[in-house]
C-alpha positions, 0 to 999 in steps of 0.5 A, a space after each residue: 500500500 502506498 502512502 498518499 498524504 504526508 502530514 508537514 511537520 513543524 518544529 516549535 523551539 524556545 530559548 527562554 523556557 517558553 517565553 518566546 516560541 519560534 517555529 520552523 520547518 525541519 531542516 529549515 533555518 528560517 524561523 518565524 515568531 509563534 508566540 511571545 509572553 506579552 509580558 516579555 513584549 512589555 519589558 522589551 519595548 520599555 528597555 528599547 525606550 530606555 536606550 533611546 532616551 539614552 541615546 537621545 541624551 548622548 546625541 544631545 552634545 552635537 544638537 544645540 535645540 536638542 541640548 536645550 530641550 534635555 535641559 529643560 526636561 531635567 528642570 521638570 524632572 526635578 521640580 516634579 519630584 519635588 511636588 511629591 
C-alpha cells in the first residue's frame, strides 16, 4: 500500500523556557515568531525606550535645540519630584 498524504511537520523551539516560541520547518533555518509572553513584549519595548532616551541624551552634545530641550526636561524632572 502506498502512502498518499504526508502530514508537514513543524518544529516549535524556545530559548527562554517558553517565553518566546519560534517555529520552523525541519531542516529549515528560517524561523518565524509563534508566540511571545506579552509580558516579555512589555519589558522589551520599555528597555528599547530606555536606550533611546539614552541615546537621545548622548546625541544631545552635537544638537544645540536638542541640548536645550534635555535641559529643560531635567528642570521638570526635578521640580516634579519635588511636588511629591
Amino acid at each position: 500500500m502506498m502512502v498518499s498524504k504526508i502530514t508537514e511537520v513543524t518544529i516549535f523551539e524556545s530559548p527562554d523556557g517558553g517565553r518566546t516560541v519560534y517555529a520552523r520547518h525541519p531542516g529549515a533555518q528560517h524561523r518565524s515568531l509563534h508566540y511571545q509572553d506579552p509580558k516579555l513584549k512589555q519589558e522589551l519595548d520599555e528597555l528599547e525606550h530606555k536606550r533611546r532616551w539614552a541615546e537621545i541624551f548622548e546625541s544631545r552634545h552635537n544638537n544645540i535645540a536638542l541640548n536645550e530641550l534635555c535641559s529643560k526636561v531635567e528642570v521638570l524632572y526635578e521640580l516634579s519630584k519635588k511636588n511629591k
